[in-house]
Structures are given as C-alpha cells and as structure tokens.
C-alpha positions in Angstrom: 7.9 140.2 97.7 7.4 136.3 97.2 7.3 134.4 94.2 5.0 131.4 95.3 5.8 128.2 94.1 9.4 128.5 92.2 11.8 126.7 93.5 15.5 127.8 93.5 16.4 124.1 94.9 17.2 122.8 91.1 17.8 123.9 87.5 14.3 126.0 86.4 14.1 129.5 87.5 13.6 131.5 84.4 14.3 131.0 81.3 15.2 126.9 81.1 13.3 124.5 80.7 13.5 122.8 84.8 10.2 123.0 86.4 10.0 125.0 89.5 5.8 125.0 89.6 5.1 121.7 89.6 4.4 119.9 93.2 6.7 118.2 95.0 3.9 115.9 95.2 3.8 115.7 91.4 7.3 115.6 90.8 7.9 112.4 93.5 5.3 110.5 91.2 7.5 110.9 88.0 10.1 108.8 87.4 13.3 110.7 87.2 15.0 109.7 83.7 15.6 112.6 82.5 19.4 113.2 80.3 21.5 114.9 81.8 22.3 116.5 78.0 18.8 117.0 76.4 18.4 120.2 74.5 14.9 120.7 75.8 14.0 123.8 73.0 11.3 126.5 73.0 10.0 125.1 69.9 13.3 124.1 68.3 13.3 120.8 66.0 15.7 118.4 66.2 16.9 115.7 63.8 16.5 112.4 65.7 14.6 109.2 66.0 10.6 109.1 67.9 12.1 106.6 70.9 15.7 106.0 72.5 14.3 102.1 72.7 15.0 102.3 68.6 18.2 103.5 68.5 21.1 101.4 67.1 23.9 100.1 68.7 27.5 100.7 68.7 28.9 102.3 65.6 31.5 100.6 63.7 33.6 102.6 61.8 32.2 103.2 58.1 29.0 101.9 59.3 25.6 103.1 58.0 22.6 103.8 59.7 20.9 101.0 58.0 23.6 98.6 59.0 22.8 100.0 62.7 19.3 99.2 62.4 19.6 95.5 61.5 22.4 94.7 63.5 21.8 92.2 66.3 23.8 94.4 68.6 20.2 96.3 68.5 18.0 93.4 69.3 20.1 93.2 72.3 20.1 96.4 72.9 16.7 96.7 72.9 16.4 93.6 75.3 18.8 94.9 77.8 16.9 97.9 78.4 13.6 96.3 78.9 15.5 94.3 81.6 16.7 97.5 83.0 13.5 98.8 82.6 12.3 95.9 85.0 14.9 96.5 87.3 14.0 100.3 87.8 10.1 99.8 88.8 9.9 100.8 92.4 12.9 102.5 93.1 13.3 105.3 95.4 14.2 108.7 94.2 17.6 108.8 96.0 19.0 111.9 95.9 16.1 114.3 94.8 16.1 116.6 97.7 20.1 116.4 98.9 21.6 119.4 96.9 23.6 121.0 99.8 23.8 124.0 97.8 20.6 126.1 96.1 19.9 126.4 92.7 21.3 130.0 92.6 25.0 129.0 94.0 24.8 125.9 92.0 24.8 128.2 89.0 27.2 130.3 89.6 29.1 127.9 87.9 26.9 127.6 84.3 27.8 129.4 81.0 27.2 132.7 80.6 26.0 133.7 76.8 29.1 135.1 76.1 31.1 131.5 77.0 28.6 130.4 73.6 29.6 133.3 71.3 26.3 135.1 71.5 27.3 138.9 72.3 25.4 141.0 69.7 22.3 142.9 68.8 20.5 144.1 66.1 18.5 147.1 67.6 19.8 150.3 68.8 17.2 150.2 71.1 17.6 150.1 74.8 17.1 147.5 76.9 14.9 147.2 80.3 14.1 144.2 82.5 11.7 141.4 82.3 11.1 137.8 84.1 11.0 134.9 81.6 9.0 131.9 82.5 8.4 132.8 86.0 5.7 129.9 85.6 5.8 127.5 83.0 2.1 128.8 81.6 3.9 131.7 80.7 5.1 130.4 77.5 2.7 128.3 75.9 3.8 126.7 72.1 1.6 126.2 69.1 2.8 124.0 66.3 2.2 124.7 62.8 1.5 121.8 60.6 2.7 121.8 57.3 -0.4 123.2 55.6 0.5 126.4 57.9 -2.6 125.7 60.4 -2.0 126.4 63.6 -2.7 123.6 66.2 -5.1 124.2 68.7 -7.0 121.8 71.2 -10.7 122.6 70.8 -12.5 119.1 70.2 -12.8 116.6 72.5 -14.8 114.2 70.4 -14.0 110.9 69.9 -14.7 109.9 65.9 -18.1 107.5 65.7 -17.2 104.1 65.2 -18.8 101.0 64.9 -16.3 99.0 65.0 -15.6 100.4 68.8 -16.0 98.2 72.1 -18.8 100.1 73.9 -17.4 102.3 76.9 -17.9 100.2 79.9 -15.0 98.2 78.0 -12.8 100.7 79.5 -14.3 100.2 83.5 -14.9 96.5 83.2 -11.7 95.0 85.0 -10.7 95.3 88.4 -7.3 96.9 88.6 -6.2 93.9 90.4 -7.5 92.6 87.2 -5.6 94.8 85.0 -2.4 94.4 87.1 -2.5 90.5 86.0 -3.3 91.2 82.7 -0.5 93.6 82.5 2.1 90.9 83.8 0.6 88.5 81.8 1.6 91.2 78.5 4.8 92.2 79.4 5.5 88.6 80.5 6.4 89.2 83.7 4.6 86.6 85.5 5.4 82.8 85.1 1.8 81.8 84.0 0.4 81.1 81.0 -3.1 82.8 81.2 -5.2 84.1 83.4 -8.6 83.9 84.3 -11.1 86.1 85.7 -14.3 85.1 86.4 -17.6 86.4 85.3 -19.7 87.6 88.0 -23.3 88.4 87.3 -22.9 86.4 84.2 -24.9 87.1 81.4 -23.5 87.4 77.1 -23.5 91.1 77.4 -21.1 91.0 79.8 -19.0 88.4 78.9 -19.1 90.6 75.5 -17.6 93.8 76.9 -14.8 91.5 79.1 -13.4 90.2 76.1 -13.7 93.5 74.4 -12.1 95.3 77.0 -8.9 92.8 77.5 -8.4 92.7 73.3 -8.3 96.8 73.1 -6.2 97.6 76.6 -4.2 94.4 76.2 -2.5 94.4 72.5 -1.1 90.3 71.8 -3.7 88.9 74.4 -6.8 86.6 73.0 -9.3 85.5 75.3 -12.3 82.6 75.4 -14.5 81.5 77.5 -14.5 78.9 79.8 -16.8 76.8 82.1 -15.1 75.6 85.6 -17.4 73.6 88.1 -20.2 75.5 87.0 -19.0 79.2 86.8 -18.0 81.1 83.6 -14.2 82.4 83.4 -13.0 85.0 80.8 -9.6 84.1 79.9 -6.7 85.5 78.6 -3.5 84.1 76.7 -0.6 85.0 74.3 -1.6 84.8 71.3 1.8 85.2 70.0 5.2 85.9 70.9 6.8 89.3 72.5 6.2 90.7 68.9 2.7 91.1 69.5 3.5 93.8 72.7 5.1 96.2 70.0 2.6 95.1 66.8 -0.9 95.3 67.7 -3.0 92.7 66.7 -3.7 93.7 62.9 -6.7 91.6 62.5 -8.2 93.8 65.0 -8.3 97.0 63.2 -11.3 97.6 60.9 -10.1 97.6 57.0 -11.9 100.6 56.1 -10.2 103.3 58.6 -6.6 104.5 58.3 -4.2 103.0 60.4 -2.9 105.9 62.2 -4.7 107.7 65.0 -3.8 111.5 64.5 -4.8 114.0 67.7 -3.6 116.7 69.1 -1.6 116.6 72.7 -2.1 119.4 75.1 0.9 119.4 77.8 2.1 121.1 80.6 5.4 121.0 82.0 6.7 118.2 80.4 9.1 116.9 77.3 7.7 115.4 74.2 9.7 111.9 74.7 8.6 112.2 78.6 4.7 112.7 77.6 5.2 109.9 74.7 7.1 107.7 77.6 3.7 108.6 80.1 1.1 107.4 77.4 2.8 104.4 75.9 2.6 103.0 79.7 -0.8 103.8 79.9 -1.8 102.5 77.2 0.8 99.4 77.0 2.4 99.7 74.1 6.6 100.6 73.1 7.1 103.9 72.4 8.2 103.8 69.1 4.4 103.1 67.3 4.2 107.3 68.0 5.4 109.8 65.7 5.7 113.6 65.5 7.0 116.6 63.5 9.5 118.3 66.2 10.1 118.0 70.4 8.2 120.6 72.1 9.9 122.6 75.2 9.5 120.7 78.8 8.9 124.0 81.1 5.6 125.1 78.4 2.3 124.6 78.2 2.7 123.0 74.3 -0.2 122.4 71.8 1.1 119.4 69.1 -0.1 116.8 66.4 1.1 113.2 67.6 -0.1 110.2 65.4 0.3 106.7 66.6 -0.3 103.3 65.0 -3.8 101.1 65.3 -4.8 103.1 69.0 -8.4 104.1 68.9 -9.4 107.4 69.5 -12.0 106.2 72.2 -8.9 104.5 74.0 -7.1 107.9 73.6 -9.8 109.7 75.0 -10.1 107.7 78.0 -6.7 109.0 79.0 -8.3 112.6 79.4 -9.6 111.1 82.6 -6.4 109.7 84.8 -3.4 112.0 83.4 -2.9 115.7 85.1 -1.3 118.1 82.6 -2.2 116.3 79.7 -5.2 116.7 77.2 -5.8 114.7 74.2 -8.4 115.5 71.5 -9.0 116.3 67.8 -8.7 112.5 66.5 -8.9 111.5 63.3 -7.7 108.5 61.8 -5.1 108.9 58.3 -3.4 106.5 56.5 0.1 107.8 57.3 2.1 108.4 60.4 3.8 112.4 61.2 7.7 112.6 60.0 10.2 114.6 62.4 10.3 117.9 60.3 7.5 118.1 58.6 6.2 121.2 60.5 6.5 125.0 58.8 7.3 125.9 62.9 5.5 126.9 65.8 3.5 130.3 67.1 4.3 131.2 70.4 2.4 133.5 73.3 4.8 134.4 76.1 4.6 136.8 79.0 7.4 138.2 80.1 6.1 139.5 83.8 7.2 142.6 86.2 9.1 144.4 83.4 10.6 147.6 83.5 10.5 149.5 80.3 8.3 152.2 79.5 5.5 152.2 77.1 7.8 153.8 74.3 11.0 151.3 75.1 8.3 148.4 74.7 7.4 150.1 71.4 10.4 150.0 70.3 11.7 146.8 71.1 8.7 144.9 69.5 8.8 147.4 66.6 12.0 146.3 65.4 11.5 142.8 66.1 8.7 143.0 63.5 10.4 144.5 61.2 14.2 143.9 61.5 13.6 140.7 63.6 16.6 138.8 65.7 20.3 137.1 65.2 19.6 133.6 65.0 21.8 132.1 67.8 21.4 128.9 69.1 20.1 129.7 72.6 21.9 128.6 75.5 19.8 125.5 75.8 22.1 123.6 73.2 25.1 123.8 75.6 24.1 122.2 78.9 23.4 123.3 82.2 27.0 122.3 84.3 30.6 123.7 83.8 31.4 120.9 81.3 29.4 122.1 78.3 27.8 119.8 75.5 30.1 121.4 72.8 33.6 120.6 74.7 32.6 116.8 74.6 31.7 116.9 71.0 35.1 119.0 70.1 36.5 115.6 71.7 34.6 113.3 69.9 35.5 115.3 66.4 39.1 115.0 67.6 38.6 111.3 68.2 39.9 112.2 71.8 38.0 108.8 73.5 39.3 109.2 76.8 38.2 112.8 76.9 34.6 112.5 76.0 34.8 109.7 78.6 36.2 111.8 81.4 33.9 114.7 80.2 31.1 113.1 80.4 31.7 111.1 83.8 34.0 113.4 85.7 32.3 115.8 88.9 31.9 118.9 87.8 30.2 122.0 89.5 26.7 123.1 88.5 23.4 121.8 88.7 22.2 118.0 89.3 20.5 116.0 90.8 22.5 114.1 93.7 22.7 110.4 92.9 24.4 111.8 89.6 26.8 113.6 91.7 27.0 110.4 93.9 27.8 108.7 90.9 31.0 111.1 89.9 32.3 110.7 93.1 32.3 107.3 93.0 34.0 107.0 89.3 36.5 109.5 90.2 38.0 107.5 93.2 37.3 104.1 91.4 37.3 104.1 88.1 35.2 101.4 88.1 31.8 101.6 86.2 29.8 98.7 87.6 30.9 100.9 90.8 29.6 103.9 89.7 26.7 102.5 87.6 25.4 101.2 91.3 24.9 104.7 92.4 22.1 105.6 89.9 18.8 104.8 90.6 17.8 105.5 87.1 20.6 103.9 84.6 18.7 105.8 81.2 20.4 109.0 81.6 23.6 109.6 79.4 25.7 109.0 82.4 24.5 105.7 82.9 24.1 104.6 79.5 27.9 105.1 79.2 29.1 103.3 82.3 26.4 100.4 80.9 28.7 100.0 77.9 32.0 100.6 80.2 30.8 97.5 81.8 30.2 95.6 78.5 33.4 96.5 76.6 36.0 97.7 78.6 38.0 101.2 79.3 40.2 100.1 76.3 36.9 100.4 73.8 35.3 104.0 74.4 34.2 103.9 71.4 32.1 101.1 71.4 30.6 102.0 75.4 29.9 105.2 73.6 27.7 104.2 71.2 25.7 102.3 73.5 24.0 106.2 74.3 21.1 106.6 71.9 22.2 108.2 68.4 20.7 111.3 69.1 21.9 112.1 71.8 25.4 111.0 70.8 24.9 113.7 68.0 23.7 116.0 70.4 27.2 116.3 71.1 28.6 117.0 67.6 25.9 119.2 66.8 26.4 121.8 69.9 30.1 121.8 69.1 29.2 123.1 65.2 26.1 125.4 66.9 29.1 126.8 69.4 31.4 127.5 65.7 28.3 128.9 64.1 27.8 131.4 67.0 31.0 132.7 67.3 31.3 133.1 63.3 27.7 135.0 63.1 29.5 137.0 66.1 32.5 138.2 64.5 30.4 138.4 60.9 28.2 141.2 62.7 31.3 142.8 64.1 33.5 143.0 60.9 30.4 143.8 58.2 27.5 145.1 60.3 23.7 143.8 59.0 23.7 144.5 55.4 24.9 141.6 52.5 28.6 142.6 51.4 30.1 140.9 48.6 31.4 136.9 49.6 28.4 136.4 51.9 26.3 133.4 51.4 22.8 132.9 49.7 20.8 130.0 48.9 19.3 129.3 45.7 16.9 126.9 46.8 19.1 124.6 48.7 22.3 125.2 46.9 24.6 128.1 48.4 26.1 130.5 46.2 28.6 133.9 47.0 27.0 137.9 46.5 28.9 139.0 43.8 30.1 142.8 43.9 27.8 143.8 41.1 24.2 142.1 42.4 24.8 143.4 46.5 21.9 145.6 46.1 19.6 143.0 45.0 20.0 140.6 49.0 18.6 142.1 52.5 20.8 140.9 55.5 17.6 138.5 56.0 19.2 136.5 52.8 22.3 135.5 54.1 22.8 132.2 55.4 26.5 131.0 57.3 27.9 127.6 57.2 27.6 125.1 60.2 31.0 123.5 59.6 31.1 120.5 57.5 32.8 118.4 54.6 30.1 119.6 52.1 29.6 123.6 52.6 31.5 126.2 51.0 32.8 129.3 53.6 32.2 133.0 52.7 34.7 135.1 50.3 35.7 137.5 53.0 37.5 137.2 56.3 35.2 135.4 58.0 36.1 132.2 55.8 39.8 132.9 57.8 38.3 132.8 61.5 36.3 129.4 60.6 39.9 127.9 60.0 41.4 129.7 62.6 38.7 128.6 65.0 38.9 124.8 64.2 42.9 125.0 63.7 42.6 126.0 67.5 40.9 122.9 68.4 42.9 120.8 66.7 40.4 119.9 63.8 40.8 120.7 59.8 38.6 122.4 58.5 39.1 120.6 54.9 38.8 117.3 56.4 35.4 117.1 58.5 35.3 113.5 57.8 35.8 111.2 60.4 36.5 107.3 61.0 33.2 106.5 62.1 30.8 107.3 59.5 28.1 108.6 62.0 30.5 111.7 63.5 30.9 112.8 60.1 29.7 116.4 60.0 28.3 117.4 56.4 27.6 121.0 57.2 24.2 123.0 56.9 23.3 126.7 56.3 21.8 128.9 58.7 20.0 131.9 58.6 22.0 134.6 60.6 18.5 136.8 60.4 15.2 135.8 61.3 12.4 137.9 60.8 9.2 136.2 63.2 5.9 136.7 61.5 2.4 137.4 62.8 4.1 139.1 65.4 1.7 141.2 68.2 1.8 142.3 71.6 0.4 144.3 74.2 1.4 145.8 78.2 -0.7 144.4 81.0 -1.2 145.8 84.4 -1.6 143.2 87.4 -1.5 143.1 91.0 -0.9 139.1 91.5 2.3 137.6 90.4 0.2 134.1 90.7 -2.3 135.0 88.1 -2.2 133.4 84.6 -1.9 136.2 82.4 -4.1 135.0 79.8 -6.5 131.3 78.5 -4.8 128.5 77.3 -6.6 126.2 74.5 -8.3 124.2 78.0 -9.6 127.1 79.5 -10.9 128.0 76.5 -12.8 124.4 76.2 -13.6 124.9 79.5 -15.6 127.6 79.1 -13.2 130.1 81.8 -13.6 133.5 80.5 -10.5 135.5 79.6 -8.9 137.4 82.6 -10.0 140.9 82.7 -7.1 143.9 83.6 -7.3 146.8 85.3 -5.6 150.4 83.6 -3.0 150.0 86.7 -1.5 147.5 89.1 1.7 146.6 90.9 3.2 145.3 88.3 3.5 145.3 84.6 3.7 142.5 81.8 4.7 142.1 78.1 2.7 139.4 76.4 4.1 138.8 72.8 2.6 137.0 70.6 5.1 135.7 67.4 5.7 132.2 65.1 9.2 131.1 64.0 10.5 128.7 61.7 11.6 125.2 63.0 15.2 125.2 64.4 15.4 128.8 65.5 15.3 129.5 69.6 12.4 131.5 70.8 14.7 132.5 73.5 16.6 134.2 71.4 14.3 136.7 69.9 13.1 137.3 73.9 16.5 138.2 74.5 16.9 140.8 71.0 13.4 142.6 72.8 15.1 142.7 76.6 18.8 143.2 75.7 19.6 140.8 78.7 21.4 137.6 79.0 18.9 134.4 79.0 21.2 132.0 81.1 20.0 130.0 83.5 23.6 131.8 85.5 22.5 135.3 84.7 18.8 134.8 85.0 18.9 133.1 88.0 21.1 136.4 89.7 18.1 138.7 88.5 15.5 136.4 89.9 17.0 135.9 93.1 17.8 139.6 93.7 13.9 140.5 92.6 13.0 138.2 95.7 15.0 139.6 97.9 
C-alpha cells in the first residue's frame, strides 16, 4: 500500500516533528535555518527568550543575565547577525536534496528510548500498533490560556477603528514600490528618500499613500512634494535604525492598549519559524512578539501571540499572502504574553491503521484516564544524530571545552541536511572554522553560530565561541543532560518501589519539597510524588534512589553536592518533576476509513470555512484512534501516546514500523 506524500528522504516520518507533507515546492521557498538542536515539543514549554536576535553575548564567568543584556558584546552581536542576515538573502539551498542515504538508513543510527532511560509502563494492559503523525494534521494543539480557555480560531474580524488607514492603504504601492521602501527601512540602499509619484492625483489619494507607507513602513515619514509640475509622495528616516525595532509611538492612538493580542493558526511549522515569517512580512525584529510556550513544528497548532503597536487590520491582511497560516481573534490589551503563563495545551491526535481490538483500545484509554502516564521527557529533548543533546551538556557541566566543541562540530551518523555534513567534513580535515563556516549556506544553525565565534576568538577560548549560540539554546544542552538523569532516576524509582508513595519520596507543599514520612504514607497517591532534576538547590529522596543520583553523576565525573559551576549561567539549580501525570478531559473514539489521505476530522479553519465534519462508515480498510486529552505545560504528549501503544516513539524505531507498513 502507499503512503502518498511522506517522504522517508529526511528526519519526519512519525512521530518527530520533520515535515514529510509539505511540497517540495513549499519547502524550496523557506529558508532553511532551522538548529540542528531545537527541541521542537508536542506542546512542551520551554524556558527561553521570544527571539535568538535578543540573546546576550558571551558569558563571563559570574556573570548575570542582566550584565548579558547590557553588555556591548550584544549590540554587536546583534549587528553582526543583521549583516549575516544580509549576506544570506538569495542563497541557494545547497545540499537539500544530496542525502546519499534515505531517511530510514540514516536512522538506524538515532537513539532508541531505552539509550534516554525511558523503559517502563504503568498499565498492565497490552499493547497493539498504531502510526503517529502519518500527516502533520494528525495532531493538532490547542493552548490553554491561563484563565483555562481553550484557544480556538473562530473570528476573523478585525476590531473597528477609527484611528485605521482605510484598506486600500494596504494595495496602494507597487511592489516595485514596496521593494524601495523596504531598502530604504532596512537601510540597504545608499539614498536618502525615495519618491513615488502620484498618478491620477487627487487629496484622497495622496491621503491613503502616506497612510499606507507610515503603517507598512515603521521609522519612515513622508510629505509631499511638487517637481516640474507633478506631485511626489516621499519617504525619509525619520530617525535612526532605532525606529526599525520601535514603532513610531506617536502613531498609535492614546486610547487603545498597546499590544495587539490574536490568535495564530499554523501548520507545519515552529513557533520562532512562524514569528521569523511575520516579522518579515510585516518589517519589524522579531523580538516586539511574545507568547506563553513554543508550539510543535510537524502540528497543526492553535496559540495566543501578542505583539507591540501592529494593528489588527495590518494583521489581518496577512490572512491573504501566507499558506498555512491564519491569524484572527484581535484584540488590543495593555500588556504583552509572558513565556509560561499558560495552564497547558489540549490536544486531538489520530493515531491511523492501528491494530488493537475494540477491548485493547478500551483499555488502554481507560487507564490513561484514570491512572494516566510516566512523565518522561520524550525523545525530542535528545536530538536526532548519534551525538545526543545530553552528552554535550554532560561536557559543558564538566567544563570539558574541547568536548562540547568536538561534539558539536565533529561528523557523526544520522540525519541532516547535506551542507551540514559538508561542513563536518571540512572541520574534521581542517580544523579551520572560517573553512568550515564557508560550507553553510545558512550560518544561524548551532553549527554555524559556533564556528562564527571560533573565528572571533580562537580555539584557545571555547568558552567564549560558545556563548556566541543563543542562551537558550546553550541551555538546551544542560537541560537534556538533567532530563537524561531525571529519566533514568524515574526508571529505576518504578523498578525498585512500583507506583504507590513509600516513605522518603518527595512531595511538594506548594513549591517547597518535603519527604513522606512512614506514619502519613496513606495520606499521598503516586500522582503526588515529584523527583528532583539535579541541581545545587533540591533535596534527593530518603531511600535508595538518593544513592543512584550520586552514583549516576559520580559516573560522569560531576558531584552531585557541587552543581555550581564557574560560569554563572551553567549553574543548574534543580526543579521537581512530576513522575505521574494524570491528562484531563480526556475522550476518544475508533474510526473506520478506507483512504489513508483523508483528514480524520475539522480543524478550527474548516470549521470557519463552513466544511462539514467527515462522515464514517461502520467499516473500512483501516482503523484509527482519535484521542482527545489536555496536559500541563512541560509534559510530552508523546509520552502518554506511547503509555496507550506500549511502543517505542523514536524517530529509529518508528521509522522501522513505518517503512515495513509500506512495504
């Protein structure tokens, strides 16, 4: 049988988040800048700042994050990578389509969950086969706002405003036009102004010209101007480059909040990416946005996004030139969205051509209700190659430099994309990072970042090339090596005690964690104990598990009673984690169906575009479980897929069962 349109070229078959569905068409016209490291989640929330173009500089040991901030080092940062920027317009995708190897021998080489310490279960029940995210509208992702409403794309009004230029603001300009205008902003043209002249002149017009170059143009003024009888519109700085990431302020009416809250409808693409897409549209940096958490890439995902002094008519008008996108519900507040804000996110999923019969299905989704899953980090936190995410931030901890350089840069085995392997090649027989850095077409990946800041300040300070990589992603690191600890603990915690509280396991009392004591056992459920993410503020368990955390960190060279380190930033304080999540409004229901293309049921566009919901017959070819379920932020949707199937959700193991169902 044939699976239409999934690709087993590159990374995406099942259950990451790599897009197989998407054109080749589609995928030529995006510029590749993806990292190589991102832990693209199924609704999982990261820590982290709105844009990579905010993120400090190097880190200097005992440095804080606010020293960071105002260093110059940042400025120049910031400047370098607008160069870069510059420098990356119109280059060719080298290497897209050079992979000698498919996707399924590439991945012969990726982790397995057992390589990430995820090997238990917490139903007897047995398991049976299913395909996850055969197509990326398979899993579609609601957020849930902090008031506990779920977000949902069903008004695509724009907010009455007087104080808005009149729509044919928006159509006015020629693109050739718009593309001066845009040089003129970005100052990437050596004039001063430009002019455009007025044809069919009357006030009106002249009206909605200036109108139109003011709201698409943020730090441009405009007046009029007669030359040998003919009436010119133009346009000029009225400041410096500050004005490209401040929009005018004198331009936004007093009376509405200066924060443009909608919600973003997206399919098949990252939060950052889909940020990245409409700050170019709309010509403005990247960092006036702001959100509550990063929404998976392969997903249709339904979020709030708020972003500083952009209409909601000038929103709008992107409905009509972006595919996969959909913007709507505005309303304007007086405060921007804070990264974790959100109570978590509701997800539908299909999981198509499954095996089990109606009373395993029962089952399964029975004790997911009621029991609910372990709460691993899901394989997504550990990368995609045969040099994990966790082995370079068990380097960093050990303040191993040339490691986490080597680990980072050297060739490995797995799945990428073919300048990065040209890249490898070239640093492992050279050494040389302006060398290597000439092999990547796109310099914004981790990869290139590094060998930027190799360039700058020399093999003999990693540290420094290092923190040239965004902050975020530089914690990445740390954080998958403590999500790698926390695994294996919850693991061998399972093993030794089983899933009921047992004197010496952790609770929290509101955000302090204290021990079950033998004499209150009875009063804690399993779904009460938390386990420590290792740190130098979190106290271990009172049992034998407290012994494998030392053990575990003594192994790789790293005390456990010391997790502070010279550079203030790889610090790690700790955290608790829930080892038992229980998802709530949790449904479900078998469907019969005869075409594996089919979408299995309306997503929040179909809905506002009046399709009706697909109809099923009592019997088909195949069979599908959709599941319906919300989570808190930070736990892996993946993971509770995987207590229902009993199957590994690697890309490696995945990708076997994928590849054998085509055959």
């Amino acid at each position: 049988m044939e699976m239409t349109n999934v690709s087993l070229k590159r990374g995406c078959l099942v259950v990451e988040d790599n897009d197989g569905v998407a054109s080749q068409e589609e995928t030529k016209k995006q510029k590749v800048s993806e990292c190589c490291l991102i832990d693209s989640q199924d609704g999982v929330e990261h820590e982290g700042l709105h844009s990579s173009k905010d993120e400090p500089g190097p880190p200097e040991a005992g440095s804080t994050k606010k020293d960071e901030k105002n260093s110059s080092a940042h400025v120049q940062e910031e400047e370098e990578e607008e160069e870069e920027e510059e420098e990356e317009e119109g280059l060719p995708e080298t290497g897209e389509e050079e992979e000698p190897e498919s996707f399924a021998d590439m991945m012969k080489h990726g982790l397995t969950e057992l390589d990430v310490g995820i090997t238990k279960f917490v139903s007897p029940h047995e398991g049976f086969s299913g395909i996850l995210k055969e197509r990326y509208s398979d899993f579609v992702v609601h957020e849930i706002g902090k008031d506990g409403r779920i977000s949902h794309l069903d008004d695509l009004s724009v907010p009455v405003d007087e104080e808005d230029p009149p729509e044919d603001a928006l159509t006015v300009l020629t693109a050739e036009d718009r593309q001066q205008l845009e040089e003129l902003q970005l100052f990437k043209n050596k004039e001063t102004n430009v002019a455009i002249e007025v044809i069919e002149d009357t006030k009106e017009k002249r009206t909605i010209i200036h109108q139109a170059i003011k709201s698409l143009f943020p730090g441009l003024e405009t007046k009029t101007e007669d030359r040998e009888g003919r009436k010119y519109i133009v346009a000029y700085h009225a400041a410096g480059k500050k004005a490209l990431a401040n929009p005018r302020k004198h331009s936004w009416p007093k009376s509405r909040g200066s924060y443009c809250h909608f919600v973003l409808y997206k399919e098949n693409k990252d939060t950052m990416d889909a940020i990245n897409v409409l700050s170019k549209y709309l010509r403005v940096k990247p960092n006036i946005f702001s959100y509550m958490g990063t929404k998976d890439k392969r997903a249709i995902t339904v979020q709030e996004i708020a972003v500083l002094k952009i209409s909601a008519q000038r929103l709008a008008h992107l409905n009509k030139c972006l595919m996969n996108f959909k913007l709507g519900n505005f309303s304007y507040q007086k405060t921007p969205l804070k990264l974790g804000e959100l109570q978590g996110n509701h997800f539908t999923v299909v999981l198509r051509n499954i095996t089990g019969t109606e009373e395993q299905v029962q089952q399964a989704m029975q004790s997911l209700k009621e029991t609910g899953f372990i709460n691993y980090y899901g394989m997504q936190r550990f990368g995609t190659t045969a040099v994990p995410t966790y082995q370079v931030g068990r380097a960093i901890l050990q303040n191993a430099w040339t490691e986490v350089m080597d680990l980072i840069l050297k060739p490995r085995s797995g799945a990428e994309k073919g300048y990065l392997v040209k890249c490898r090649e070239e640093w492992a027989k050279t050494k040389d990072p302006a060398s290597a850095l000439k092999k990547l077409p796109v310099k914004r990946c981790v990869e290139g970042q590094l060998l930027r800041g190799l360039s700058k300040y020399g093999m003999k300070n990693i540290v420094s090339a290092f923190g040239i990589i965004p902050r975020n992603n530089r914690l990445m690191y740390i954080h998958s090596y403590q999500s790698y600890v926390w695994n294996n603990m919850v693991s061998k915690r399972i093993e030794d005690y089983g899933l009921k509280p047992v004197p010496g396991d952790l609770v929290l009392k509101g955000a302090t964690a204290t021990y079950i004591e033998e004499d209150d056992v009875n009063n804690y459920s399993i779904h009460d104990v938390v386990m420590p993410l290792p740190g130098f503020d979190v106290i271990y368990p009172k049992h034998k598990i407290s012994e494998a955390y030392r053990e575990m960190l003594t192994a790789d060279n790293l005390d456990i009673d010391n997790m502070r380190h010279t550079i203030r930033d790889y610090s790690l304080s700790g955290a608790y984690r829930k080892i038992i999540i229980r998802p709530q409004n949790v449904s479900w229901e078998v469907i019969a169906y005869d075409d594996p293309k089919i979408p299995l049921f309306n997503t929040d566009v179909d809905n506002l575009e009046g399709k009706p919901p697909p109809v099923f017959a009592t019997e088909g070819k195949y069979r599908a479980l959709k599941m319906d379920f919300s989570l808190p932020p930070s736990t892996y949707a993946t993971m509770a897929i995987r207590e229902v199937l009993k199957m590994d959700t690697s890309i490696k193991k995945q990708t076997q069962l994928n590849t054998h169902w085509l055959r």
